[in-house]
VEXMAR-583448 format. One line per 8 residues: their letters; for each residue x, y, z of C-alpha. Coordinates in steps of 0.25 Angstrom, whole numbers, always signed. Each point is the difference from the previous one (the first is absolute). Layout:
<atoms>
a = X Y Z | ...
</atoms>
This chain:
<atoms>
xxxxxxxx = +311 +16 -1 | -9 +5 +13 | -8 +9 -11 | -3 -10 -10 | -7 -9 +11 | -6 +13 +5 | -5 +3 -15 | -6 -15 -1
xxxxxxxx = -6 +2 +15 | -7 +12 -4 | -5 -6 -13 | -5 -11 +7 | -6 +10 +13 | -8 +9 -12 | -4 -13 -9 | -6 -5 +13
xxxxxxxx = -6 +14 +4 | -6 +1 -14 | -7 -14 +1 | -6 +2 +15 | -6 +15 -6 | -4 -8 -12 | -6 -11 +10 | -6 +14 +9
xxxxxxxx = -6 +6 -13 | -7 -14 -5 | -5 -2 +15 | -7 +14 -1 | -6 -2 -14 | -7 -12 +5 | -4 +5 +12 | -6 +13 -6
xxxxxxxx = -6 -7 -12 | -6 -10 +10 | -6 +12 +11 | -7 +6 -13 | -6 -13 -4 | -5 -3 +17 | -6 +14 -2 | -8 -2 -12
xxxxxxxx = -3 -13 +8 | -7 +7 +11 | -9 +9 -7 | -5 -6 -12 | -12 -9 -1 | +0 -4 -15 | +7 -9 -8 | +1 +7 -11
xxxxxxxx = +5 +13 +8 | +11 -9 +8 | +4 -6 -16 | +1 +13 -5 | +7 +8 +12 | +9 -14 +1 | +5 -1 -12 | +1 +17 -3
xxxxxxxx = +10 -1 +13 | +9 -13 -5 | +2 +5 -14 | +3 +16 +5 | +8 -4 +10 | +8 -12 -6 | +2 +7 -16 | -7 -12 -7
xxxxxxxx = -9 +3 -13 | -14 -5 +3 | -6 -9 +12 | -13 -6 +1 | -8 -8 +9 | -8 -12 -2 | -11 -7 +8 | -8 -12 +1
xxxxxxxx = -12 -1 +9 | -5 -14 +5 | -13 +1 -9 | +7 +3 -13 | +8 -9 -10 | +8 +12 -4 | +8 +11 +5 | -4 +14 +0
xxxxxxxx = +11 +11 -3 | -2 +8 +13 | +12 +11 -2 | +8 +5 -11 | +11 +11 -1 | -8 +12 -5 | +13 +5 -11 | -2 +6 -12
xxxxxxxx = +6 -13 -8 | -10 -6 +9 | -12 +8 -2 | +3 -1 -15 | +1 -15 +0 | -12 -3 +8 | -7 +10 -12 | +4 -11 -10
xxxxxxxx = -7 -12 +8 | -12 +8 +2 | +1 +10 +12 | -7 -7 +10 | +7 -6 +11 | -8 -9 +6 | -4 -6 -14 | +13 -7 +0
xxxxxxxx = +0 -15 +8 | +10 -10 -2 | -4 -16 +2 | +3 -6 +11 | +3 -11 -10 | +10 +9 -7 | +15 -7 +5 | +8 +8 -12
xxxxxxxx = -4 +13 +7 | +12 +3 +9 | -11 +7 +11 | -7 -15 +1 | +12 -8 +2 | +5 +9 +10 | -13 -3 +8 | -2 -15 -3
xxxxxxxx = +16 -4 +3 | +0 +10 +11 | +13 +6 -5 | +6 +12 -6 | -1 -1 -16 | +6 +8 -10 | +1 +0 -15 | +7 +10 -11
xxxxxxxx = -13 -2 -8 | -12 +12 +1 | -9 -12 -7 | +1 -6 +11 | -6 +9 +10 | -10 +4 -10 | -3 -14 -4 | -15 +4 -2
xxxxxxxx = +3 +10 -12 | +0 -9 -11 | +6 +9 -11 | +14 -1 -1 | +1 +12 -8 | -7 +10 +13 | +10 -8 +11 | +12 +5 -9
xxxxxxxx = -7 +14 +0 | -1 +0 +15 | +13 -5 +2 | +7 +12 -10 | -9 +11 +10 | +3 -7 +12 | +15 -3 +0 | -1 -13 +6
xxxxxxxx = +10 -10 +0 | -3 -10 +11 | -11 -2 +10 | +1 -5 +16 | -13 -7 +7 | -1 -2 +15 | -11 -10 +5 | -9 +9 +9
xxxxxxxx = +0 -10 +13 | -6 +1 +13 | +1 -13 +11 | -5 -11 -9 | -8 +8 -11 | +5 +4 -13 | -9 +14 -2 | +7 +6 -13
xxxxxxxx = +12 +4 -9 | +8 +14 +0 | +11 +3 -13 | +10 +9 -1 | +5 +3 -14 | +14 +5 -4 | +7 +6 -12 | +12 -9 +3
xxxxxxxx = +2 -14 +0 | -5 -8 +12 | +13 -4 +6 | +4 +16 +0 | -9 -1 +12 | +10 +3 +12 | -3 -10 +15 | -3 +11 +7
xxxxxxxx = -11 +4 -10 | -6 -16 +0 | -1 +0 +16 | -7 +13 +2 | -10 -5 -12 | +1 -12 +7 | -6 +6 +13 | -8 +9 -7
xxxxxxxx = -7 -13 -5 | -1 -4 +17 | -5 +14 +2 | -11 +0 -12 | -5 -16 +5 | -4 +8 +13 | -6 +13 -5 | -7 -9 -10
xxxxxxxx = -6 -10 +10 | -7 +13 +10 | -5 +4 -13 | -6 -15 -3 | -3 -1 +16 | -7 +14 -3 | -8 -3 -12 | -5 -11 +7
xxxxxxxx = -4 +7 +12 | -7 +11 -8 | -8 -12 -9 | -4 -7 +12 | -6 +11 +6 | -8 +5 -11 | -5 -14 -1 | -4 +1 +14
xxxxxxxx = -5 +14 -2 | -10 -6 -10 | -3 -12 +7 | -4 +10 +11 | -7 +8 -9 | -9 -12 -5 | -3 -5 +13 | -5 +15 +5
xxxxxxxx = -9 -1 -12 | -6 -14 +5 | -1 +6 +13 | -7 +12 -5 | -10 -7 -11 | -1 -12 +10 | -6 +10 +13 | -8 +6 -11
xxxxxxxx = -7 -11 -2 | +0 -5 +14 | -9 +14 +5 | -11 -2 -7 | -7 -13 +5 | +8 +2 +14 | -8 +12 +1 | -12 -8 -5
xxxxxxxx = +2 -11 +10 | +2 +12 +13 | -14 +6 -7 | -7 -14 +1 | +5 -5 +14 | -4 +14 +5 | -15 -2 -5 | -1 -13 +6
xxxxxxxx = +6 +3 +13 | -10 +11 +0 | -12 -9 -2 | -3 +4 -15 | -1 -16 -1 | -7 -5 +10 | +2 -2 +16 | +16 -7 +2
xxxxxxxx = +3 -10 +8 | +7 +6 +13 | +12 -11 -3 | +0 +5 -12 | +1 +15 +3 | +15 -2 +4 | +3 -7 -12 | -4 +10 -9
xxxxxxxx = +7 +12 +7 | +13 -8 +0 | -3 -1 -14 | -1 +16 -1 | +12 +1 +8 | +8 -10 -10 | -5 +7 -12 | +4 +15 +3
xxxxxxxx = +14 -4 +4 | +0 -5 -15 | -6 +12 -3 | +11 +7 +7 | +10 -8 -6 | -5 +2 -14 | +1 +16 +2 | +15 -1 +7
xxxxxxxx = +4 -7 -14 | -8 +9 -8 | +8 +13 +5 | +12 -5 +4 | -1 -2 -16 | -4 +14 -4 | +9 +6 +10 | +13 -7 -6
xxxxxxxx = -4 +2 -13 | -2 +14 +2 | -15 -3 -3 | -7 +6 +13 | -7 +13 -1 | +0 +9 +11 | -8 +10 +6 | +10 +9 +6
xxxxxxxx = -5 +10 +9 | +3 +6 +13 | -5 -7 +11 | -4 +0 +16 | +10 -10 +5 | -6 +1 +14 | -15 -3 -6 | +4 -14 -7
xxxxxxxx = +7 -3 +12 | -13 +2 +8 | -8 -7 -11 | +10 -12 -1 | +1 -1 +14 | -15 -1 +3 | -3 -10 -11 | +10 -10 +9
xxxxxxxx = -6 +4 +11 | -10 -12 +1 | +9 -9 -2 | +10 +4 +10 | -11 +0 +12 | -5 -13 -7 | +16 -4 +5 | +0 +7 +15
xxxxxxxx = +12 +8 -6 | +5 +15 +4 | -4 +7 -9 | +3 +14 -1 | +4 +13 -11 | +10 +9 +4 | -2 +13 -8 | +5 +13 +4
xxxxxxxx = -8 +13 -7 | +10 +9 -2 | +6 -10 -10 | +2 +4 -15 | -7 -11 -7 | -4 +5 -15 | +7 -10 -9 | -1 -1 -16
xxxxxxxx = -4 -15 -3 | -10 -7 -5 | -10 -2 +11 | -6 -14 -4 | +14 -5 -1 | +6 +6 +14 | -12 -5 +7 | +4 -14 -4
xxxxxxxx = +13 +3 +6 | -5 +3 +12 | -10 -11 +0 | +10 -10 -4 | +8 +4 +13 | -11 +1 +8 | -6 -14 -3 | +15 -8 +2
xxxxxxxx = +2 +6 +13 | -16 -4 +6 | +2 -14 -8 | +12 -4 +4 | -2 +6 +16 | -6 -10 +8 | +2 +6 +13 | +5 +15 +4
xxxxxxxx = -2 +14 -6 | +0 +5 -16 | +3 +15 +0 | -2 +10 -13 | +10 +13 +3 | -1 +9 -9 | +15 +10 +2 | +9 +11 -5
xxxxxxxx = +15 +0 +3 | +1 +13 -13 | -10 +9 -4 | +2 -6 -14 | -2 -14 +3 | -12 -7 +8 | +2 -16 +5 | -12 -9 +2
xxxxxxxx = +4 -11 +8 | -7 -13 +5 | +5 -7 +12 | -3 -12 +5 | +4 -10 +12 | -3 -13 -10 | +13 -10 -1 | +9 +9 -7
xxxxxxxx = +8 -4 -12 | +13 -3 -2 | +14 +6 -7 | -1 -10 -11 | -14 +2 -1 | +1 +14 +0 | +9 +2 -13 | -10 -7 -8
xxxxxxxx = -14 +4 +6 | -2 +9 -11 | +1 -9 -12 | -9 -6 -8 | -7 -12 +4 | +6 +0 +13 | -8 -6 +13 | +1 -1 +15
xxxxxxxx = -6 -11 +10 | -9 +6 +9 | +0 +0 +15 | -6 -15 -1 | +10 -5 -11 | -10 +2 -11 | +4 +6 -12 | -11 +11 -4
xxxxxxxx = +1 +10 -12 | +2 +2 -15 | +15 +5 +1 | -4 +12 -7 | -4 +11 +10 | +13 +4 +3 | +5 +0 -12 | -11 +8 -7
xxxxxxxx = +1 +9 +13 | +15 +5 -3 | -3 -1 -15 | -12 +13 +3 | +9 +8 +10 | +12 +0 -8 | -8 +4 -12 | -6 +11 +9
xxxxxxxx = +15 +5 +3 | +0 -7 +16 | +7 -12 +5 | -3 -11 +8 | +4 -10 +11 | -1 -10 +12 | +8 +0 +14 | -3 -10 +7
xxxxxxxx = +8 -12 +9 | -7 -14 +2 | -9 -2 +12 | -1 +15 +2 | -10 +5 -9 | +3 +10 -16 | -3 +13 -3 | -3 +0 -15
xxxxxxxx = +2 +15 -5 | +0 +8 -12 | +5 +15 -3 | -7 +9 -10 | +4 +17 -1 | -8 +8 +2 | -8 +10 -10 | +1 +12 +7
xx = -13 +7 -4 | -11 -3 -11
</atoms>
């Protein structure tokens, strides 16, 4: 008697066993299918590569005949077939509709085809009928073919879904009947329909992203191209006007009134900061279009210094600053840039430290930490500029207040200023803390010999 009960309790021990490494198995299959599916998540981009890699990994790994992958995007009034198992049958099929994938659309219209009721009822659909995936082949007589090379005998589609959105369709297709179809397999496809709304929405999100900025790109583009036409024709009568107020103001019209005379200058004064703006546009243009032609050569960085320096020289005295040029002559100074546009550095530097020093000292140092690299440095003890103001000094556009609380500039100095010393292999930068003065300095190396 005691080994018949331990004969039923064994039966009953091994039939659980068998269950709970059946249960073990199925938790694995999903988990594996689902990993390769996150994979293919994470470094694919296109839509048409996430369908196809999608699809190739559901029907390999769960032993169905053919797969595809239907989508429709919010412009279309169709779907578009994104991926489709790439079988023999399957290859031989699609070379009796045509052979070309993306020629084939189903209406959005189309309620028979079992792809769009999935998507409209937002539940799974199936069907034992190949015309009704393939409702927009209107032969009966090429279905049947397809369906004889095939094998199919039914067809599953799950709804696409991410949040609230609907994005596509995805069918399995079978060689059995629908029913034949175990629970285990219908809640891994079932996930795998979670999965696929995710990965398809980054790639919507992407797609977007990617349109977006082109469209920015081109906007961009256009408004560089007003900007340039637009200086263009700016220069020539702003010239004309500067030509014209010179010749008055040097009496080629007669004597001027001296209340006059003040008015005038200020004119002059008014009309070559547009100037200067004009040309800021014009090469901030050229230089991010790739339009600018330089002159390279190797140049004295000690002698533009000097030069730069004395030009501001005036206008320093003119504002009781210290003014002074610290230039040791053992320095290695030979550089290979354009000499036109590194003077502009220089000058540009130059001229903010001076304009916006009311009281104090402006100091040009000219240093070499390396034998390979020389530093140009301008110091000066104006208000200082702070963190925030620091991370964005270099852009585009970007303007301080002066000591007075005036804002003063174009906004473009700086910017064209890194723009030149990066092209000619340097970097640039600011240190500085509020009410304690900046040193703007830049970095070029140095070309050893000529």
């Amino acid at each position: 008697m005691s080994t018949f009960v331990d004969d039923k309790e064994f039966k009953r021990l091994a039939v659980e066993l068998y269950k709970k490494n059946l249960d073990l198995f199925n938790a694995n299959r999903t988990l594996t299918i689902l990993q390769k599916l996150y994979q293919i998540m994470a470094a694919t981009f296109k839509m048409e590569d996430l369908s196809q890699q999608y699809i190739d990994t559901i029907v390999s790994d769960m032993q169905f005949l053919s797969g595809a992958v239907v989508v429709k995007y919010p412009e279309d009034n169709f779907f578009r077939v994104v991926g489709l198992t790439k079988s023999r049958p399957n290859l031989e099929s699609l070379a009796l509709l045509g052979g070309n994938l993306s020629d084939i659309k189903v209406s959005y219209d189309d309620e028979k085809n079992v792809a769009v009721a999935a998507y409209k009822s937002r539940k799974r659909m199936y069907t034992d009928r190949l015309g009704d995936v393939l409702t927009f082949v209107e032969d009966a007589n090429e279905i049947g073919k397809i369906e004889k090379i095939t094998g199919i005998k039914s067809t599953v589609a799950y709804p696409i879904i991410f949040g609230a959105r609907v994005l596509g369709s995805f069918l399995v297709s079978m060689g059995v009947e629908e029913k034949q179809l175990s629970p285990t397999d219908n809640q891994i496809l079932g996930k795998v329909a979670t999965v696929f709304g995710v990965a398809m929405d980054r790639i919507m999100l992407y797609q977007n992203l990617q349109r977006v900025n082109e469209k920015l790109k081109e906007l961009d583009a256009q408004k560089n191209e007003f900007i340039s036409l637009a200086a263009h024709e700016l220069r020539a009568p702003m010239t004309a006007i500067k030509g014209y107020l010179s010749m008055i103001l040097d009496g080629d019209a007669g004597k001027i009134p001296g209340t006059a005379i003040g008015f005038l200058k200020e004119a002059v004064d008014g009309n070559d900061r547009l100037i200067r703006l004009v040309n800021n546009m014009l090469n901030v243009s050229r230089i991010e279009e790739g339009r600018m032609v330089y002159q390279m050569g190797v140049v004295n960085l000690k002698q533009v210094a000097r030069s730069v320096f004395n030009e501001f020289a005036v206008s320093a005295k003119d504002k009781r600053l210290q003014y002074e040029l610290e230039m040791p002559e053992s320095l290695l100074d030979l550089v290979y840039v354009d000499q036109d546009r590194i003077y502009e550095v220089v000058a540009n530097l130059i001229s903010n430290a001076v304009k916006y020093t009311d009281v104090g000292t402006v100091k040009v140092r000219l240093s070499q930490s390396s034998p390979h690299i020389i530093r140009l440095e301008v110091i000066d003890s104006g208000r200082g500029i702070s963190p925030e103001e620091q991370k964005r000094i270099f852009g585009k556009f970007v303007r301080l207040e002066s000591s007075a609380g005036k804002t003063v500039g174009t906004g473009l100095g700086l910017y064209i200023s890194k723009l030149l010393v990066e092209k000619f292999g340097g970097r640039i930068g600011v240190v500085s803390s509020l009410g304690k003065g900046s040193s703007f300095w830049f970095e070029l190396p140095v070309k050893r010999s000529l």
